[in-house]
N, C-alpha and C positions, 0 to 999 in steps of 0.2 A: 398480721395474724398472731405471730410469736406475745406481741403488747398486748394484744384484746385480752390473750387466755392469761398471764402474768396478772391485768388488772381484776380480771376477774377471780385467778386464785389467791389477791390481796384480799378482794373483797367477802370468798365463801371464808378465808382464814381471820378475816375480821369479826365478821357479822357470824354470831350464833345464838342458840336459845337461850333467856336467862340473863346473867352477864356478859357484856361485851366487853371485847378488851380493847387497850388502848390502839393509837396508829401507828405506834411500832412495836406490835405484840400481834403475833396469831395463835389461833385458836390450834392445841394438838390434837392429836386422837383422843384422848387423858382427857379431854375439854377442860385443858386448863391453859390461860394465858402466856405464851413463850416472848421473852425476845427474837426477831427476827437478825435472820443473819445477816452483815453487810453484801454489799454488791461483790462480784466477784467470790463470793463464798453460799453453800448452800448448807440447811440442816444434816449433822450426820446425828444428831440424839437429840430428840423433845427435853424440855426443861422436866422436872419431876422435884417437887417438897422443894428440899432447899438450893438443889441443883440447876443453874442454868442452860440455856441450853447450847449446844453446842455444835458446829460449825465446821464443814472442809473447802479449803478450796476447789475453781472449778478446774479439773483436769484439761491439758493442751486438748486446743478441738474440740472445747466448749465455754459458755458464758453465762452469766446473767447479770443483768446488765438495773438490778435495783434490789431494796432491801426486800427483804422476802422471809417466807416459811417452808418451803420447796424442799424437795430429797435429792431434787437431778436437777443438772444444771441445762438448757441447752446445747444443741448441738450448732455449733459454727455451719453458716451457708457455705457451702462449693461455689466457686465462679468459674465455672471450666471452658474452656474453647468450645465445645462442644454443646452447650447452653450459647454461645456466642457472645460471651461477657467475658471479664477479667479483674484482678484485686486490684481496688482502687486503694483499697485499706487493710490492714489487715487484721484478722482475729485477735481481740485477745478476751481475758477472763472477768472481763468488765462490759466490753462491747459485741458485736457480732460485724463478722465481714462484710464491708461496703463495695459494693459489684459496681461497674459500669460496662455500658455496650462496649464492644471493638468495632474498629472502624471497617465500614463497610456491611453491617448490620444495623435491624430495625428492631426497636423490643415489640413484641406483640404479648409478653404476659406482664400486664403494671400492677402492683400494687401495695400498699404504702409505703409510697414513696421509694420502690424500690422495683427494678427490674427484673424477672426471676426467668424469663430464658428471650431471646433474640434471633429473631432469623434472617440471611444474607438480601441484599437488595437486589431487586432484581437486574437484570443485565436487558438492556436493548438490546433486539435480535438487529444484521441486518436490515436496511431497509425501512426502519426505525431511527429515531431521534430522543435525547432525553428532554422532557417535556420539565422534569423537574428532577433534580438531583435529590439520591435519599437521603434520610437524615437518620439520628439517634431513634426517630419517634415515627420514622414514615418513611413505607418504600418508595422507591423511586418511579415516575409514572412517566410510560413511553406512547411513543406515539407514532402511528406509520407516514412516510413521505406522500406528499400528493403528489398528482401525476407531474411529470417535468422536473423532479428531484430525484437528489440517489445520496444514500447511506451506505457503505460497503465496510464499517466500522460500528455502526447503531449510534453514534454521537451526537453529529448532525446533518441535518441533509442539507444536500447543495446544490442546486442549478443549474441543466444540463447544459453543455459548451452548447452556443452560441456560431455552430460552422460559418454559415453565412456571411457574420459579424468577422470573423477571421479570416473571409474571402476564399472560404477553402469548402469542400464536398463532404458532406455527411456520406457513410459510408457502413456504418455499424449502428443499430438504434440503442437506445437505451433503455434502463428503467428502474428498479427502484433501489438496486443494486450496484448499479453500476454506468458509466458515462457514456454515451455517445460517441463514436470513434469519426474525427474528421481527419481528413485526408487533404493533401495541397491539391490544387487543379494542375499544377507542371507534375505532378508524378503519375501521367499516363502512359499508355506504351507507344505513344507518338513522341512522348519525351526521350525515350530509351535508342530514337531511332538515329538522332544526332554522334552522341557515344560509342552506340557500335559500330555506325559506319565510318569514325575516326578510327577507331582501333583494327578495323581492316583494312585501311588505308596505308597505316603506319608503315608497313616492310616495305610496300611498295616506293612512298615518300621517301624511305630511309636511302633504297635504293638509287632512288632520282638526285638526293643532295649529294650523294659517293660519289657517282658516275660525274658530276656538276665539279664537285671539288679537285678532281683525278685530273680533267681537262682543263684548270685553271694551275694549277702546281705542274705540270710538264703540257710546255704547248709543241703545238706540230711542227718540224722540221720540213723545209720546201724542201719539194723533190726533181726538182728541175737541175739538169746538171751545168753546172760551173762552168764558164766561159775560158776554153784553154787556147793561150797564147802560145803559138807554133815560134821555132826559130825562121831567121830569113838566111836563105843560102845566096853566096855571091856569085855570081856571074866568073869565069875566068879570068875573062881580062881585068876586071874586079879584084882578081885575086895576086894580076902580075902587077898591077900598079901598086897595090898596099906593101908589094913585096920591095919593089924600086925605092917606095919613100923609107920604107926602114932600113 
C-alpha cells in the first residue's frame, strides 16, 4: 500500500500543467521544478530562484525507501506478539521492517508480499486427530475419531485394545476419549479364594511343623522300670564251709 501511494506521489510531483519536469525533479507548491531528495532523506524547503532544495533525514521510527519530493517520511511497521509476527529485519531510514509469522500461527491478513497480523493454529480438541498440521499460511485442520478409536491427547486416534486378542475380559467400554479397560480372566473372586485360604491356614500349619519339630529334637524316654538284680543270701552251712576253707 505504502509503494502504490510513494508511486503515485512520484507521479502527481512529476506530471503538471504546462512544463514538466525531469525524473528526478518534482514539481513544488511554487510549480517550479526541485530536485528530489535521496532515499532515506526527505524535503525540509522547496528549491526557490537560485536555491536548491533542501533535505533532512528520516528520524529513528521512519523511512523512505526511494528518491522522492515528500515532507514526512514513513512510519516503520510494528511486528508485535500480539499481531503474531516478529522482526525478521529491522527498520531503518532506507527500508521499512520485515515481519514474519511466529511459529505456531497462520497469517490471515496477506498483502504485498507481506504479512500484517497472524492468528494461533487451532488445537485439536479431545477426541480429535490432526488431519493436517498448520502452517505459516493455513490453519491446522482436525478431525473427529470414528467409532472404535480414541484421542485423549487430540493428535491421533488409535484402536481400541483388542481383549479377546489378549485372551482377557473387556470390562470398561470405550470411546472417543478414552480405551477400553480389559481385565485377566484369573482375576475373579474365585481366584482370591486359593490365597486366602492359605493365609488362614498359615498359624495353624506353623503350629503342626513346631509340634513335628519338638518331637524329633527330644524323643520319648521308656517308662518301664529297669530290671533290678537282688543279692543271693547263703545258706549256713554255706556260710560254715566258706569260713573252714579260709
Amino acid at each position: 500500500m505504502r509503494t502504490i501511494f510513494l508511486t503515485c506521489g512520484f507521479l502527481l510531483s512529476v506530471v503538471a500543467f504546462g512544463k514538466a519536469c525531469g525524473p528526478s525533479e518534482y514539481k513544488s507548491a511554487a510549480e517550479e521544478c526541485c530536485p528530489m531528495c535521496n532515499i532515506g532523506s526527505v524535503v525540509r524547503s522547496d528549491c526557490s530562484g537560485d536555491l536548491s532544495t533542501t533535505c533532512k533525514p528520516c528520524s529513528p521510527g521512519t523511512f523512505i525507501s526511494e528518491p522522492n519530493g515528500l515532507h514526512k517520511c514513513f512510519t516503520c511497521r510494528d511486528c508485535g506478539e500480539s499481531q503474531g509476527l516478529y522482526i525478521q529485519s529491522t527498520c531503518t531510514t532506507i527500508k521499512d521492517t520485515i515481519c514474519d509469522v511466529l511459529d505456531g500461527y497462520y497469517c490471515i491478513d496477506y498483502s504485498n508480499s507481506q504479512c500484517h497480523h497472524a492468528q494461533k493454529h487451532s488445537v485439536c480438541k479431545p477426541g480429535q486427530e490432526t488431519k493436517r498440521p498448520g502452517t505459516k499460511t493455513l490453519d491446522t485442520i482436525c478431525v473427529n475419531c470414528p467409532h472404535g478409536f480414541f484421542s485423549p491427547s487430540g493428535l491421533i486416534c488409535t484402536k481400541w485394545t483388542d481383549c479377546t486378542a489378549r485372551n482377557q475380559i473387556q470390562t470398561e467400554v470405550g470411546d472417543s476419549v478414552k480405551d477400553v479397560i480389559c481385565t485377566p480372566k484369573s482375576r475373579g473372586r474365585y481366584g482370591l479364594i486359593f490365597p486366602v485360604s492359605l493365609i488362614s491356614l498359615f498359624p495353624i500349619i506353623l503350629y503342626l511343623w513346631t509340634m513335628c519339630s519338638c518331637k524329633l529334637k527330644y524323643p520319648v524316654e521308656e517308662t518301664t522300670p529297669a530290671h533290678i538284680t537282688e543279692p543271693i543270701n547263703n545258706t549256713p552251712e554255706e556260710n560254715s564251709e566258706e569260713q573252714v576253707i579260709s
